[in-house]
C-alpha positions in Angstrom: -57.7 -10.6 -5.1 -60.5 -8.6 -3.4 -63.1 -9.7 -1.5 -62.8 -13.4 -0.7 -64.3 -16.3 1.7 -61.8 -17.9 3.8 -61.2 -21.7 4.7 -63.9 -21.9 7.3 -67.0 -22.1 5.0 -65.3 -25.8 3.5 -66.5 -27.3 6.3 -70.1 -26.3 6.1 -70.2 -26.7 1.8 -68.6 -29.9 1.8 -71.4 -31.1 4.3 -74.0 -29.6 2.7 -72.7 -31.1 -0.8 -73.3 -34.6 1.0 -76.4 -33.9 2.5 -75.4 -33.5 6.1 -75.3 -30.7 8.8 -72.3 -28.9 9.4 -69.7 -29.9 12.1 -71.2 -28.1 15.3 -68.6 -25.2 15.7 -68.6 -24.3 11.9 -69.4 -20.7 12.2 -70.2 -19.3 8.4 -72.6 -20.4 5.8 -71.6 -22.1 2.7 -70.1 -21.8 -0.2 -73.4 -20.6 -2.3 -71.6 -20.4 -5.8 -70.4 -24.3 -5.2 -73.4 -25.8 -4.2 -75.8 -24.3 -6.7 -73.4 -25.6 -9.4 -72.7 -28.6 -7.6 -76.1 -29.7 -5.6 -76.3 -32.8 -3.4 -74.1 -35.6 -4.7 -73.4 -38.8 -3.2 -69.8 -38.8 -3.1 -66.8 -36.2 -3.0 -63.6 -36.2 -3.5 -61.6 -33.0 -1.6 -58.1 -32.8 -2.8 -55.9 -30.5 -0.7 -52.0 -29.3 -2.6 -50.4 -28.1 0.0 -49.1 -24.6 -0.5 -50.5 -24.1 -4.0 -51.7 -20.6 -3.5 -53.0 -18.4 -6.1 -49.9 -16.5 -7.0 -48.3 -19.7 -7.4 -50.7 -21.1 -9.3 -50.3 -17.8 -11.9 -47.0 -18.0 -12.2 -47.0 -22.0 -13.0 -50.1 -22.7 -15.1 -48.1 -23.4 -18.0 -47.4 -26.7 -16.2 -51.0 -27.4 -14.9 -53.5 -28.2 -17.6 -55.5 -30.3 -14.9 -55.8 -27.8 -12.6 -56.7 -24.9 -15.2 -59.4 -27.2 -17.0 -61.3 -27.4 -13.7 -60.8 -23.6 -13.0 -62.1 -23.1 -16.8 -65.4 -24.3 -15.4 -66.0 -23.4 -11.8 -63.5 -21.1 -9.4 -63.4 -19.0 -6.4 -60.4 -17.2 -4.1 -60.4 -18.4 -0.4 -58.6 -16.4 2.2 -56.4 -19.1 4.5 -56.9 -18.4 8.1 -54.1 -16.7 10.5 -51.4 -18.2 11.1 -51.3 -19.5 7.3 -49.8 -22.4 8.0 -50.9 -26.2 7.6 -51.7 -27.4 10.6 -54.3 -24.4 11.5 -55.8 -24.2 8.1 -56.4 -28.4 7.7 -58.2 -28.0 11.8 -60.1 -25.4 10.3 -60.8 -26.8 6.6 -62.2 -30.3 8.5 -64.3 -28.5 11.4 -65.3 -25.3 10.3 -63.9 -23.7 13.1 -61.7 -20.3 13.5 -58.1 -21.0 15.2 -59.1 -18.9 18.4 -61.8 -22.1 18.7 -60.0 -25.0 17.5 -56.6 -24.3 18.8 -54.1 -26.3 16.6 -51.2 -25.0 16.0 -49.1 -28.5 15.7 -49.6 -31.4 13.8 -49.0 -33.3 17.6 -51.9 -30.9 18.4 -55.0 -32.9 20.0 -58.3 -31.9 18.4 -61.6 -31.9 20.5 -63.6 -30.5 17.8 -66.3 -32.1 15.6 -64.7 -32.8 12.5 -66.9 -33.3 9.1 -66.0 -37.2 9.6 -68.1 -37.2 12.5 -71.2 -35.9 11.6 -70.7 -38.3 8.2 -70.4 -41.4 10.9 -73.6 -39.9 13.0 -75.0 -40.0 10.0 -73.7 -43.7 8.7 -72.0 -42.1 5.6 -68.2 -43.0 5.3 -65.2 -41.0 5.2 -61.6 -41.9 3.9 -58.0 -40.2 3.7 -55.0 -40.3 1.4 -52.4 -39.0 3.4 -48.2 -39.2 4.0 -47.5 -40.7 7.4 -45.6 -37.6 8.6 -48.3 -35.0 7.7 -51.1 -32.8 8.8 -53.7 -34.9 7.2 -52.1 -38.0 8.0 -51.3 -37.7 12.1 -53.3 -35.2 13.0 -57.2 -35.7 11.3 -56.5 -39.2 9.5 -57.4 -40.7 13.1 -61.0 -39.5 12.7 -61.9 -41.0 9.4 -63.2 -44.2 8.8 -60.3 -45.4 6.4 -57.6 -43.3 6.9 -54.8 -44.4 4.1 -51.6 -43.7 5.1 -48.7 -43.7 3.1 -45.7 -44.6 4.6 -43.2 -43.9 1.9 -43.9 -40.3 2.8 -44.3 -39.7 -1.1 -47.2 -37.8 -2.7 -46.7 -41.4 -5.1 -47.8 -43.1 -2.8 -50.3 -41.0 -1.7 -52.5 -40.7 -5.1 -52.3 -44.3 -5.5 -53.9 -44.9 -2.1 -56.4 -42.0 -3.2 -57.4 -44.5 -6.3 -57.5 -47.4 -4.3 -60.2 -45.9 -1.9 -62.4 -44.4 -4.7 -62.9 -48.1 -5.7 -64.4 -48.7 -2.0 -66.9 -46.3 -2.3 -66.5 -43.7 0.8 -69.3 -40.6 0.9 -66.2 -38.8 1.3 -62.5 -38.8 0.6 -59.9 -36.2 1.8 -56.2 -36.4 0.1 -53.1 -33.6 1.1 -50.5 -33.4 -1.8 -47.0 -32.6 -0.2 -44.8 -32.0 -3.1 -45.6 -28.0 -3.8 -45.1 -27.1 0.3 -41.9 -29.3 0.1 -40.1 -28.1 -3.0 -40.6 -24.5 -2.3 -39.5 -24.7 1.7 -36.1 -25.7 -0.4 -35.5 -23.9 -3.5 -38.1 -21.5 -3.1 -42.2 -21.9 -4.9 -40.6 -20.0 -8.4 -37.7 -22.1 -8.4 -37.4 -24.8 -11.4 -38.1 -27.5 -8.7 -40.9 -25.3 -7.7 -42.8 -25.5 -11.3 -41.8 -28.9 -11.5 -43.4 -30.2 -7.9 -46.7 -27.8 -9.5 -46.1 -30.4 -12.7 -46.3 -33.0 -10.7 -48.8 -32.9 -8.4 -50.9 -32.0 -11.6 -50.7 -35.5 -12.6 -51.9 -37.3 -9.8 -54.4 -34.9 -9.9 -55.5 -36.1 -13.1 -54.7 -39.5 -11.9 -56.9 -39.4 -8.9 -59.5 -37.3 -11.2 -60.0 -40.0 -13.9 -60.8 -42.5 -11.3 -63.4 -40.0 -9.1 -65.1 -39.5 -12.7 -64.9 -43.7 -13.2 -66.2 -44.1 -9.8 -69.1 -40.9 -10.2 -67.6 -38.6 -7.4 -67.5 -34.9 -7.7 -64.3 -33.1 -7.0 -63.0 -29.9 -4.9 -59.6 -29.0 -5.2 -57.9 -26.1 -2.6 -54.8 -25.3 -1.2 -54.2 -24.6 2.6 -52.3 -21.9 1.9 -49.7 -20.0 -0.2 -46.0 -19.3 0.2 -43.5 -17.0 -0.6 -39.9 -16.6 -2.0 -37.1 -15.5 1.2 -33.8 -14.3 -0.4 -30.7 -14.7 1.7 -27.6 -12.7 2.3 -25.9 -15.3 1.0 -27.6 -15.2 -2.1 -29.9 -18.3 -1.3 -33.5 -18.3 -2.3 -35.9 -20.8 -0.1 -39.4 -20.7 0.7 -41.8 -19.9 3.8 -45.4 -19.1 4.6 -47.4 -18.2 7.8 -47.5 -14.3 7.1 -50.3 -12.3 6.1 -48.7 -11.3 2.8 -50.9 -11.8 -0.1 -48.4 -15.0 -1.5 -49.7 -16.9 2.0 -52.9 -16.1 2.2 -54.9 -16.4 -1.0 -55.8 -20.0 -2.8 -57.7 -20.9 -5.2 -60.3 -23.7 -5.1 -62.1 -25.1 -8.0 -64.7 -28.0 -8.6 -66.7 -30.3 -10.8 -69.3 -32.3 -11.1 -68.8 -35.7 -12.4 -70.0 -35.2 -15.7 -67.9 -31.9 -16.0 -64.9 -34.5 -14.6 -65.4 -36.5 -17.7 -65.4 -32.9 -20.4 -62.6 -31.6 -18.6 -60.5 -34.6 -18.8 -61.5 -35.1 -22.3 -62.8 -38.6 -21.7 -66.7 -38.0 -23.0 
């Protein structure tokens, strides 16, 4: 992939994408290619697919027409942070911090950090989440924002709707985790055919949730936390895992629009 920024400058671009200082351990600058093309807007919309790293993404865009319309426009390759698993890589997506500083390892994890939904509150912007009940997003940062929406179904279903729902209330900013990619590929493994079709589906809720930030005039990022990679077993099994520093894990793409690039990509102007 070559040279590549890693999941600490979020933090600081999302911030400065809003208008507001970075949280106070966020170590690295931002993203300069996002916010020239994106500027100062007054919402945003961060969409987070859980394990949809870059290889994956390669190997499945036949299935995600969303997704590629948004990388048509704007994209860069992220490094995740070490280890490259979800609970590090969310503490240091929403804080800006490296793991040596934040020191989540565990969803249970307590974090002591600034987040970005504290300087938006310090700042009297609002913040919201989309989020299962039993995830990162939902038990571990949800706590800090100012409407944390929690689906208890534990489905990624569930979860866009209650992304749509809180773009009608306005926050400055909303956060949403997708599970369905991470989950699939832990299983059969990310390549399998319930793989491609987890990619297919979080592709339309991200079309869902994209038609209603363009309705409702947010801008959109869209990441992964990390990647993942196929384990084949003696017994001829094939699952998923992730948390290595194997190319598969660590690179993800993120892409972004403005909302009248929402509206070109989605074909609805």
């Amino acid at each position: 992939m070559g040279d590549s920024y890693d999941v600490r400058a979020v933090a600081p671009t999302v911030c400065k994408i809003l208008g507001v200082r970075p949280p106070k351990m966020a170590n690295v600058e931002p993203l300069l290619e996002v916010f020239e093309t994106m500027g100062v807007q007054d919402r945003l919309a961060v969409v987070v697919v859980d394990a949809f790293g870059a290889s994956t993404w390669i190997q499945v865009r036949m299935e995600t027409p969303t997704f590629n319309a948004f990388a048509n426009r704007h994209l860069l390759h992220l490094k995740a942070v070490m280890p490259t698993v979800t609970p590090v890589n969310f503490a240091t997506m929403l804080t800006g911090a490296p793991p040596n500083v934040h020191l989540i390892r565990s969803r249970d994890d307590e974090l002591t950090l600034e987040t970005i939904f504290d300087v938006l509150r310090s700042r009297g912007k609002t913040s919201a989440t989309a989020a299962r009940a039993l995830s990162t997003l939902g038990i571990l940062l949800s706590p800090f924002a100012d409407h944390p929406g929690i689906a208890e179904s534990n489905g990624d279903d569930e979860v866009s709707t209650l992304a749509v729902e809180a773009m009608k209330g306005h926050p400055d900013l909303l956060w949403v985790q997708l599970l369905d990619v991470d989950d699939a590929g832990h299983k059969h493994g990310p390549m399998s055919s319930q793989g491609v079709a987890a990619a297919k589906r979080a592709d339309v809720h991200l079309r869902e949730m994209a038609v209603e930030a363009f309705w409702q005039g947010y801008s959109l990022m869209v990441l992964a936390d990390h990647g993942q990679h196929t384990v084949n077993g003696f017994d001829g099994s094939v699952t998923g895992t992730h948390g290595t520093v194997v190319d598969e894990d660590v690179y993800v793409p993120l892409v972004w629009c403005r909302p009248g690039e929402l509206g070109e990509a989605l074909g609805l102007t």
